[in-house]
N, CA, C and O atoms as CSV, one atom per row, in Angstrom:
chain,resi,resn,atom,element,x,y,z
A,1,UNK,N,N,46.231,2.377,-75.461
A,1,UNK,CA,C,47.019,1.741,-74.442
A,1,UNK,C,C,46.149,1.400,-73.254
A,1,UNK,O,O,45.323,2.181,-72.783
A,2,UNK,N,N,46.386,0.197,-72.805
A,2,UNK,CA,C,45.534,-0.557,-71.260
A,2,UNK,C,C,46.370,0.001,-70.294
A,2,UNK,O,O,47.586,-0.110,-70.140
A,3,UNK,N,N,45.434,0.685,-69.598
A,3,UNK,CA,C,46.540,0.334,-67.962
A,3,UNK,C,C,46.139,-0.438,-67.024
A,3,UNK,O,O,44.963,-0.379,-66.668
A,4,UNK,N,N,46.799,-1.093,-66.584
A,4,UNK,CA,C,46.838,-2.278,-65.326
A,4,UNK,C,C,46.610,-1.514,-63.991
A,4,UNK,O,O,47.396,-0.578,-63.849
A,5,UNK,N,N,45.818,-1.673,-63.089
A,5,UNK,CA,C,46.383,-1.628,-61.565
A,5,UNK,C,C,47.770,-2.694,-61.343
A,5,UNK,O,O,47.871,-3.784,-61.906
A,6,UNK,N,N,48.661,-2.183,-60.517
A,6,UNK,CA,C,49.762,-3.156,-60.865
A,6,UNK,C,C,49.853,-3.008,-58.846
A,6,UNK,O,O,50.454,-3.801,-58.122
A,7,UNK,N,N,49.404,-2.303,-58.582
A,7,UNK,CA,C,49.445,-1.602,-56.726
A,7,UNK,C,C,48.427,-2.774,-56.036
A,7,UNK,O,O,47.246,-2.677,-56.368
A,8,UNK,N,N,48.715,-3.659,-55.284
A,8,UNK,CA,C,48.710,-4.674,-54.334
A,8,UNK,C,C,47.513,-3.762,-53.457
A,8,UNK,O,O,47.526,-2.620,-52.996
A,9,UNK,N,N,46.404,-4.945,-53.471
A,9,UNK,CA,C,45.087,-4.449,-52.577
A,9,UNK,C,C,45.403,-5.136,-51.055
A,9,UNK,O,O,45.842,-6.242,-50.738
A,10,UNK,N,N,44.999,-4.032,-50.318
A,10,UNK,CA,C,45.048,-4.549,-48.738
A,10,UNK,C,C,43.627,-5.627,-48.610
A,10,UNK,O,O,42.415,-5.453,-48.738
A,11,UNK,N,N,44.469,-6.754,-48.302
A,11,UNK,CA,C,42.768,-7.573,-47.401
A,11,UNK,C,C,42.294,-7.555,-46.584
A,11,UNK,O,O,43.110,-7.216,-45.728
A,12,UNK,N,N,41.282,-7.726,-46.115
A,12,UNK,CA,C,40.390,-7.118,-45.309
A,12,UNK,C,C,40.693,-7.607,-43.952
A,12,UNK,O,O,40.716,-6.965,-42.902
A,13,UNK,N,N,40.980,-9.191,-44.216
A,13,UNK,CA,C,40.921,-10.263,-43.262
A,13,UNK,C,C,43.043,-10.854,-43.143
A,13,UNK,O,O,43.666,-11.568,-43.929
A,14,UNK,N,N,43.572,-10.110,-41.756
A,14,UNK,CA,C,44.740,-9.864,-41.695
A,14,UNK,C,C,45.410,-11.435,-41.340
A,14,UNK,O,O,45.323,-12.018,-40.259
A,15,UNK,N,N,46.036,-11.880,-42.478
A,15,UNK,CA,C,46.777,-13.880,-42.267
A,15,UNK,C,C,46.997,-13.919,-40.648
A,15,UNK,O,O,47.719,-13.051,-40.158
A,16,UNK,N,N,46.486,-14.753,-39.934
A,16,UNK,CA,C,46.807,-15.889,-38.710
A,16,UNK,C,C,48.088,-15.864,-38.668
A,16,UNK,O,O,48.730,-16.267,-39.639
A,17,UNK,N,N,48.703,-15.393,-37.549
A,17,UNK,CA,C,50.342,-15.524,-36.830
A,17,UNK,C,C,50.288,-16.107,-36.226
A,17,UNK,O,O,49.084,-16.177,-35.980
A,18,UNK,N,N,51.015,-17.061,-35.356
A,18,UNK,CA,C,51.212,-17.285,-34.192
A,18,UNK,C,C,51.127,-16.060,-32.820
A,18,UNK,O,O,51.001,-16.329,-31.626
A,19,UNK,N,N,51.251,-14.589,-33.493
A,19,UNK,CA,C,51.470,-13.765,-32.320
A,19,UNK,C,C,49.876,-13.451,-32.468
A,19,UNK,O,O,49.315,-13.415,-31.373
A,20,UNK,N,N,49.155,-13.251,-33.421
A,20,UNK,CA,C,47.855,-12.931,-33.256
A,20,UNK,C,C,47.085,-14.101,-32.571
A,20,UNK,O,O,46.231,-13.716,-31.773
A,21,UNK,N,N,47.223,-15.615,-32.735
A,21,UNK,CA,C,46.571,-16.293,-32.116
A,21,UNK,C,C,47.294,-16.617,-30.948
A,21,UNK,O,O,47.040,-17.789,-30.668
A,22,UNK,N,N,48.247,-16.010,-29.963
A,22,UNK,CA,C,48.710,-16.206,-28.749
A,22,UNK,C,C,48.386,-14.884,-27.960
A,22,UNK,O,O,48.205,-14.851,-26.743
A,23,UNK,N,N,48.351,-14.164,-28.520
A,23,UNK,CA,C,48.399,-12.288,-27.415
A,23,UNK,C,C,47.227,-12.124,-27.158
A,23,UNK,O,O,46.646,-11.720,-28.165
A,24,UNK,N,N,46.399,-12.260,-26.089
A,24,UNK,CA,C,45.094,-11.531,-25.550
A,24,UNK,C,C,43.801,-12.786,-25.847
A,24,UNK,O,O,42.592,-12.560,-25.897
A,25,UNK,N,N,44.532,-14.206,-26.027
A,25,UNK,CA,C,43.266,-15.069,-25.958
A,25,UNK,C,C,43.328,-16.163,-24.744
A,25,UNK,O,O,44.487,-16.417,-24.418
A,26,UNK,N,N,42.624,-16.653,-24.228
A,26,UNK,CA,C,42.934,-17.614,-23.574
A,26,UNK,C,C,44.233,-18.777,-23.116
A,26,UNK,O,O,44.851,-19.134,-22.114
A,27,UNK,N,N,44.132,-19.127,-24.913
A,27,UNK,CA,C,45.174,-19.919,-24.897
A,27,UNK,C,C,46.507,-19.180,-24.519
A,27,UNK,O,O,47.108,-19.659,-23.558
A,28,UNK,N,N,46.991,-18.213,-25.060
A,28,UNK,CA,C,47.929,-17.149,-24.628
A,28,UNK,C,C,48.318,-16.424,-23.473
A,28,UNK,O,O,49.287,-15.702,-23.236
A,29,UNK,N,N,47.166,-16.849,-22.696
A,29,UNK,CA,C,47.287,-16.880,-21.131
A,29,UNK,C,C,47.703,-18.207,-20.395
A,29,UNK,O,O,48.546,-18.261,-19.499
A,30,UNK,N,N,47.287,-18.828,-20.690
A,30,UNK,CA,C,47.561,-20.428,-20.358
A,30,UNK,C,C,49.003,-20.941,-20.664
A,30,UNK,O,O,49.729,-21.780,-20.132
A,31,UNK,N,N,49.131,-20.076,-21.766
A,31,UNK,CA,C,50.593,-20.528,-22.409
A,31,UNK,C,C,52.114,-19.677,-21.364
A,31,UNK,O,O,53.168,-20.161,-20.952
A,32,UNK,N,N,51.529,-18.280,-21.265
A,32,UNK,CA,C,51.949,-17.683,-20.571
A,32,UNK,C,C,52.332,-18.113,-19.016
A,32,UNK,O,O,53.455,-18.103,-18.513
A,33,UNK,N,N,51.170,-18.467,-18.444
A,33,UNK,CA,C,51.022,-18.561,-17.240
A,33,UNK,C,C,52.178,-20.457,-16.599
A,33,UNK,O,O,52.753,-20.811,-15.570
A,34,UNK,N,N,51.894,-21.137,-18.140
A,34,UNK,CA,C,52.657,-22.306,-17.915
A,34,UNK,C,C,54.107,-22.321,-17.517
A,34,UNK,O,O,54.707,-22.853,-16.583
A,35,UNK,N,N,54.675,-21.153,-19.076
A,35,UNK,CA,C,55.727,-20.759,-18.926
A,35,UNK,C,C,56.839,-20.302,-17.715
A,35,UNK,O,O,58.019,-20.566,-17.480
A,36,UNK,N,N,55.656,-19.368,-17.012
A,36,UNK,CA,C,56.023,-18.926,-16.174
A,36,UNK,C,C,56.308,-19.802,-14.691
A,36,UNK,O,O,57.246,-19.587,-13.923
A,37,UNK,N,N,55.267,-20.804,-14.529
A,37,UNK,CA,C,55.414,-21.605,-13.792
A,37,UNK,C,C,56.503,-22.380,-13.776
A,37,UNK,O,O,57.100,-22.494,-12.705
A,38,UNK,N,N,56.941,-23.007,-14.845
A,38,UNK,CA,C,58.174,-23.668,-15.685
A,38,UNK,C,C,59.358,-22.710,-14.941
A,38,UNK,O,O,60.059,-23.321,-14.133
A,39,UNK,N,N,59.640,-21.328,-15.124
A,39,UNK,CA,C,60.428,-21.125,-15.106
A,39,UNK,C,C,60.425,-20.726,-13.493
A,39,UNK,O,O,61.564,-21.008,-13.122
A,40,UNK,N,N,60.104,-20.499,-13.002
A,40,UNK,CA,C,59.715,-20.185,-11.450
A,40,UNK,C,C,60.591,-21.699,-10.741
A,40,UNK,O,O,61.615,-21.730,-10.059
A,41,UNK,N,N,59.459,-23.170,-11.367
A,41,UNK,CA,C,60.520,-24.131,-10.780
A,41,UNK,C,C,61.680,-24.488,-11.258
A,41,UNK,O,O,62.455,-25.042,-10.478
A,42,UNK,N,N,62.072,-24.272,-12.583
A,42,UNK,CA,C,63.404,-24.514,-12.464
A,42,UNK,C,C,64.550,-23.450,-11.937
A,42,UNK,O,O,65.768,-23.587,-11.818
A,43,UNK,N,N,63.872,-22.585,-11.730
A,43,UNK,CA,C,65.130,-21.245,-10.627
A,43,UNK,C,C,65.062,-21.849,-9.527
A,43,UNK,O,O,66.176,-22.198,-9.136
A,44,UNK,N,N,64.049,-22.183,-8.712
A,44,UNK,CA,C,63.750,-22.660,-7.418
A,44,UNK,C,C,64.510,-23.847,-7.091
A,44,UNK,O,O,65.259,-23.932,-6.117
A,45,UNK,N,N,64.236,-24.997,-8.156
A,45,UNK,CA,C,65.102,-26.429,-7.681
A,45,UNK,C,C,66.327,-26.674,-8.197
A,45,UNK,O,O,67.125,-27.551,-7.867
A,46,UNK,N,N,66.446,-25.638,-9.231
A,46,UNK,CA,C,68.027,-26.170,-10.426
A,46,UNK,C,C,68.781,-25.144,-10.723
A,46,UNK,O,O,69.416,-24.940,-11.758
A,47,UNK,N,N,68.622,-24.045,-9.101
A,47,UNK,CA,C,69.664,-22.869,-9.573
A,47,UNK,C,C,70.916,-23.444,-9.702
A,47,UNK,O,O,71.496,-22.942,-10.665
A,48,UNK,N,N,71.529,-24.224,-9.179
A,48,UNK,CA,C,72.763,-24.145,-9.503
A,48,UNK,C,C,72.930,-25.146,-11.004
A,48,UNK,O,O,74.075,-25.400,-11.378
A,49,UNK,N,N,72.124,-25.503,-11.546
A,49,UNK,CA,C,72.304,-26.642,-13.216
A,49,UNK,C,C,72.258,-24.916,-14.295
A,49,UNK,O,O,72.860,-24.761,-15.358
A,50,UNK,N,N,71.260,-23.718,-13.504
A,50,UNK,CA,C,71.462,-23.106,-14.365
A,50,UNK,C,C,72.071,-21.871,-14.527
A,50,UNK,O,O,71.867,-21.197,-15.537
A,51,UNK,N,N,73.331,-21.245,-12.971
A,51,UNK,CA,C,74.119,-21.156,-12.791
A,51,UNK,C,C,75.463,-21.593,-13.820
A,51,UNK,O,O,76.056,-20.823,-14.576
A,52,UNK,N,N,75.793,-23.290,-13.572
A,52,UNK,CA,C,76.490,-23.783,-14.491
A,52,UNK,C,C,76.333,-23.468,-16.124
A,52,UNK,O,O,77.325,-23.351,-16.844
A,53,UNK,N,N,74.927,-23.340,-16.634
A,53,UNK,CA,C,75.310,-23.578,-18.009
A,53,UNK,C,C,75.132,-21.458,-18.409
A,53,UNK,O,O,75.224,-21.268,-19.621
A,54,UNK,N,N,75.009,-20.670,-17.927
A,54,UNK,CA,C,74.813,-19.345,-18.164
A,54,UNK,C,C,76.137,-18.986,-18.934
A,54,UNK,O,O,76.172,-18.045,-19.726
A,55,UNK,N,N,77.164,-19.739,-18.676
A,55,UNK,CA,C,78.679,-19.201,-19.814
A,55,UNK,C,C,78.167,-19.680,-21.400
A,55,UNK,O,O,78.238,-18.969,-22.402
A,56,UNK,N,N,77.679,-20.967,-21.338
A,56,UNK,CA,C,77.136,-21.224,-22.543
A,56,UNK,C,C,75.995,-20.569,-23.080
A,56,UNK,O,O,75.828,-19.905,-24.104
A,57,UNK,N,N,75.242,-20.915,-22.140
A,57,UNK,CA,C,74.043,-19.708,-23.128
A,57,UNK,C,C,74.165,-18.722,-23.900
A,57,UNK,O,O,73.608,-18.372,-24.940
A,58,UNK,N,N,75.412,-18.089,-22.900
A,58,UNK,CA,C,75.853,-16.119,-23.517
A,58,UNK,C,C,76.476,-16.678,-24.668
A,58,UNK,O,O,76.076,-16.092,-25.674
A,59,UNK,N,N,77.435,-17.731,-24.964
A,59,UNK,CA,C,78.383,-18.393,-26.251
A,59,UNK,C,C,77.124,-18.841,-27.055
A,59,UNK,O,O,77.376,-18.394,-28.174
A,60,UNK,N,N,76.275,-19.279,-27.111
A,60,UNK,CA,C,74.991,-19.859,-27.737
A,60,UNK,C,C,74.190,-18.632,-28.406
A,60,UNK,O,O,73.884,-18.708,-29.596
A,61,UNK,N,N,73.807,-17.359,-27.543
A,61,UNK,CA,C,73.002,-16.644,-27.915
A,61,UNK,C,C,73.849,-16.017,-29.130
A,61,UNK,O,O,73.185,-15.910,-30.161
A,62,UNK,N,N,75.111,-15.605,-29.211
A,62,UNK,CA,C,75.516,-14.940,-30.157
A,62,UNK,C,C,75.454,-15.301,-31.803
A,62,UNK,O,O,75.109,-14.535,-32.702
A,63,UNK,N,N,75.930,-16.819,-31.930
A,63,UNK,CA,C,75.479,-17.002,-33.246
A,63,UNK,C,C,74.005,-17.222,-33.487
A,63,UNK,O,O,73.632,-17.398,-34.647
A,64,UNK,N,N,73.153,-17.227,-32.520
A,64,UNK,CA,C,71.361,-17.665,-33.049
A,64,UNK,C,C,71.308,-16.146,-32.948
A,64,UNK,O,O,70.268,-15.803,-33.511
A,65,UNK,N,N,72.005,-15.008,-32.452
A,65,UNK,CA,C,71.460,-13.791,-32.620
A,65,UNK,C,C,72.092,-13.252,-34.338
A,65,UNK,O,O,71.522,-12.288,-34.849
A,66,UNK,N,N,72.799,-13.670,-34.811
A,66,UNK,CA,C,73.500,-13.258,-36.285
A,66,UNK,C,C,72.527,-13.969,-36.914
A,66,UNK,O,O,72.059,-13.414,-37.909
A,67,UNK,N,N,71.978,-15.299,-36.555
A,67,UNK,CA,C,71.280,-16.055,-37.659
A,67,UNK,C,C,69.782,-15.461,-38.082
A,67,UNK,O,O,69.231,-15.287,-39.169
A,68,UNK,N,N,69.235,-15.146,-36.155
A,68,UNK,CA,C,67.664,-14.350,-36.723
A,68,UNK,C,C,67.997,-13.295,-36.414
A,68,UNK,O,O,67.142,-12.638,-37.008
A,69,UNK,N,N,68.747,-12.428,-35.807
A,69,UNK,CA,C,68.201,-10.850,-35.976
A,69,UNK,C,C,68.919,-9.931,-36.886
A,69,UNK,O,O,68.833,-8.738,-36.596
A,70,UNK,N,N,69.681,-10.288,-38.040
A,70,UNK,CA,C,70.389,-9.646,-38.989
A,70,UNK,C,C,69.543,-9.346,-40.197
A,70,UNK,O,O,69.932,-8.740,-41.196
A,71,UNK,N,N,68.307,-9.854,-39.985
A,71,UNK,CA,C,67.419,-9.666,-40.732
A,71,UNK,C,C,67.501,-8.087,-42.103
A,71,UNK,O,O,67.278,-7.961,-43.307
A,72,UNK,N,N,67.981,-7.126,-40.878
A,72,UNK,CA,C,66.999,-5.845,-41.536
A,72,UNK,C,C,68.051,-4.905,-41.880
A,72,UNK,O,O,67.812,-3.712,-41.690
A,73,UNK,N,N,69.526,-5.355,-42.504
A,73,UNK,CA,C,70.356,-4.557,-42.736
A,73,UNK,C,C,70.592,-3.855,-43.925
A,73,UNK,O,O,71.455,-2.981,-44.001
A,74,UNK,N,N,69.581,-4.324,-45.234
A,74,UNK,CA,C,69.439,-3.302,-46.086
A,74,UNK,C,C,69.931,-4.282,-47.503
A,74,UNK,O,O,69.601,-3.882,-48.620
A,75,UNK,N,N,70.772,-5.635,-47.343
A,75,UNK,CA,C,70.630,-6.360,-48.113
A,75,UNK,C,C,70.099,-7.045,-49.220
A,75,UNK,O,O,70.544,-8.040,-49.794
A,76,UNK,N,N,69.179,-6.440,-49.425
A,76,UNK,CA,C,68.800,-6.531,-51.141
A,76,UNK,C,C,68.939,-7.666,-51.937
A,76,UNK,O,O,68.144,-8.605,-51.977
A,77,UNK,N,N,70.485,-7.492,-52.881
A,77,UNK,CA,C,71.059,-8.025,-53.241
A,77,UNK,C,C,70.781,-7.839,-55.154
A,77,UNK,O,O,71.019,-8.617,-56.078
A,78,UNK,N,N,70.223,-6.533,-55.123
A,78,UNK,CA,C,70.530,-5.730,-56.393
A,78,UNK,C,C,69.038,-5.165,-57.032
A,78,UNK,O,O,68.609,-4.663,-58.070
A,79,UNK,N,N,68.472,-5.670,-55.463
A,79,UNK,CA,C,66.736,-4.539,-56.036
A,79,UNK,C,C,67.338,-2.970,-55.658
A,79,UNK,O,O,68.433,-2.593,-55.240
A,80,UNK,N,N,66.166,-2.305,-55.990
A,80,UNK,CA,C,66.146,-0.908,-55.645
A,80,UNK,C,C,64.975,-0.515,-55.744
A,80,UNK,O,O,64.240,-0.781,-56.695
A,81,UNK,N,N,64.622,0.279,-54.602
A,81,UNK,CA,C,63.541,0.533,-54.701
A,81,UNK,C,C,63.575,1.849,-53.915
A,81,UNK,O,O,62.545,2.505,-53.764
């Protein structure tokens, strides 16, 4: 009888994210720092546009929160492991 390794080798060299190429490089500062600027002027000149839409947002966040963060409830769907 042959036996197989059938157990998945770790690689050495960990796949490119978006969070690995944004956290602690340049660009990820820049990106950061834009953001932040962004949001600085629109509190400053358009509090009240974003005042107005804050009922929606909270109505908005709830179904994009069922869509991505339900992720990890154990769903399967007839593995076992």
């Amino acid at each position: 009888m042959s036996t197989t390794d059938t157990t998945p080798h770790a690689s050495p060299i960990p796949p490119k994210r978006w969070r690995t190429i944004l956290v602690g490089t340049p660009l990820g500062w820049a990106v950061t720092l834009a953001l932040a600027a962004l949001g600085v002027h629109l509190f400053a000149n358009h509090t009240g546009h974003i005042v107005a839409a804050l009922p929606y947002l909270l109505l908005l966040a709830c179904p994009l929160m069922h869509l991505f963060m339900h992720g990890g409830h154990g769903h399967h769907h007839g593995r076992r492991g």
